[in-house]
C-alpha positions in Angstrom: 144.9 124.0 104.0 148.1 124.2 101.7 148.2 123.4 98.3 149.2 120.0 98.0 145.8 118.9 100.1 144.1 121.1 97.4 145.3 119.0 95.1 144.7 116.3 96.5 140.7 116.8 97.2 140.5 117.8 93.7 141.9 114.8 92.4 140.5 112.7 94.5 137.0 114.5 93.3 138.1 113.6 89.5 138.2 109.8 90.4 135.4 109.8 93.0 133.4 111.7 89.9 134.5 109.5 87.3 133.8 106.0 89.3 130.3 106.9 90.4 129.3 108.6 87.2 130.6 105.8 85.1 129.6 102.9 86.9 126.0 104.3 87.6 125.6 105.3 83.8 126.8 101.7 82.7 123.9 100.2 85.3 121.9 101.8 83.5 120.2 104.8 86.0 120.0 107.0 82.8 117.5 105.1 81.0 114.8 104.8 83.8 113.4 105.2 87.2 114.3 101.9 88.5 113.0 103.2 91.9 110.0 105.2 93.0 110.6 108.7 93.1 113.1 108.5 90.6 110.6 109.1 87.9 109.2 112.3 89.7 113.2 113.8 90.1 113.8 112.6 85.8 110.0 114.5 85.1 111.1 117.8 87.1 114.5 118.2 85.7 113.0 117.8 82.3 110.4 120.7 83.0 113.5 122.9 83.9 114.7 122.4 81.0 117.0 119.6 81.4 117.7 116.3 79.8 115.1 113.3 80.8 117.7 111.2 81.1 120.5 112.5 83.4 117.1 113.5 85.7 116.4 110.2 85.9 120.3 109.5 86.7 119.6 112.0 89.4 116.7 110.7 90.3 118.0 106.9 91.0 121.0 108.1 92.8 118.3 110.3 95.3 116.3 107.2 95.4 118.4 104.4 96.3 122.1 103.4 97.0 123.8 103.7 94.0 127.5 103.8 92.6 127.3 107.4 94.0 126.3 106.5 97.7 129.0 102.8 97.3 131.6 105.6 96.7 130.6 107.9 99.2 130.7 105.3 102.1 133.2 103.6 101.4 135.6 106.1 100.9 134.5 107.1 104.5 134.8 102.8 106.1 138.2 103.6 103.9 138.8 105.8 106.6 137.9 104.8 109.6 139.1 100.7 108.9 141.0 100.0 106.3 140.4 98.2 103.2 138.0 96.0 105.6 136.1 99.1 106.1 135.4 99.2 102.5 134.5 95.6 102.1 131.8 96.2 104.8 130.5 99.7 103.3 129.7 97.1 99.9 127.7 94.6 102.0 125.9 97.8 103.6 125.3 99.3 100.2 123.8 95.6 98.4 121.6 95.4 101.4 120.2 99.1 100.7 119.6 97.9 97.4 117.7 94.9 98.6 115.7 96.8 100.6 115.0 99.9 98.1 113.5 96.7 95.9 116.7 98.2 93.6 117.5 94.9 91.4 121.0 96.2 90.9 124.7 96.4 91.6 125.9 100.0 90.6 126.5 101.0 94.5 127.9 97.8 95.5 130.7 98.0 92.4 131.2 101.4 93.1 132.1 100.8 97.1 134.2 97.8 95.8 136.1 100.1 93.2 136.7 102.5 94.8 138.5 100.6 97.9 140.8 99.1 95.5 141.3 102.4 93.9 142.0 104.2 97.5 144.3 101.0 98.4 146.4 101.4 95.2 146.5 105.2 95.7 147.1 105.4 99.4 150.9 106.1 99.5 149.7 108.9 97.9 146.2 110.0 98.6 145.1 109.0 101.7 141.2 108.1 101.8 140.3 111.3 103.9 140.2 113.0 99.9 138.6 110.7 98.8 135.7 111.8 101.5 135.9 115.4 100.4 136.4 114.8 97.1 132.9 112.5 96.8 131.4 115.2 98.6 132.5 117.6 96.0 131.3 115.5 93.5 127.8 115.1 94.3 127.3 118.3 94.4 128.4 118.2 90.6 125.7 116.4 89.9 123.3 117.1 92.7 123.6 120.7 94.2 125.4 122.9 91.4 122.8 123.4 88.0 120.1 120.8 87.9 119.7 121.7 84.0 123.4 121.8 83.1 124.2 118.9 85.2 121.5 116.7 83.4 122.0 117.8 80.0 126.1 116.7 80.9 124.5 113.1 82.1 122.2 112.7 79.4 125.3 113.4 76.5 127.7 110.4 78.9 124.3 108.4 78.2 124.5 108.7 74.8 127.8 107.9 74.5 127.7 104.9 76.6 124.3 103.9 74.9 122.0 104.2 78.1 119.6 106.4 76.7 118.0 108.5 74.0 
């Protein structure tokens, strides 16, 4: 891999990171389980030692399609079809939410930005870093320091007042 595709994963990470994490704090998945398990996932980060909040945040995007999973896909429909890949990875993620009973829109908005985002930035970085770059960033969130990673979405929370 040379350096320039480096680059470009880790970029693409930066902005996959940014549009899940975002959208899915302004939904609101800090503040509460809005799906089962989700409480369970917020409850055991807090006994670690992390922050309620960004468990719950953890816990919602485990649970159910959120901006996280809308990125994710769509990034990889980016890839295989286009811009009308992306389109369909939205309808596929609103449908998951119908059927997790999730009342919300973070994954849909997230699959919908982040096409437009690849389509503006495809001259440049093609949606294959966008697909490693997600990747990368769930495990951020998901795979790297449960505690740490919390306590980061709990302060984002904060700031975007969606908890504590």
């Amino acid at each position: 891999m040379e350096i320039v595709e480096i680059i470009k994963v880790i970029v693409a990470g930066i902005i996959c990171w940014l549009n899940f994490v975002l959208i899915d704090t302004y939904f609101g998945l800090p503040e509460k389980p809005g799906v089962l398990g989700a409480k369970t996932i917020g409850e055991k980060v807090r006994d670690i030692g992390g922050n309620i909040h960004g468990g719950y945040f953890m816990g919602n995007i485990v649970c159910s399609p959120d901006a996280s999973a809308g990125t994710l896909l769509a990034s990889i429909m980016n890839y295989l079809m286009g811009v009308e890949g992306g389109l369909i990875a939205a309808l596929l993620v609103w449908i998951g939410n119908r059927l997790c009973a999730d009342p919300g829109y973070a994954g849909t908005i997230g699959a919908l930005s982040i096409t437009l985002i690849i389509y503006l930035l495809s001259p440049v970085i093609e949606a294959k870093y966008f697909i490693a770059g997600m990747i990368l960033s769930i495990f951020t969130i998901q795979g790297f320091d449960h505690k740490y990673a919390s306590i980061l979405l709990g302060k984002i929370a904060k700031k975007m007042n969606r908890g504590e």
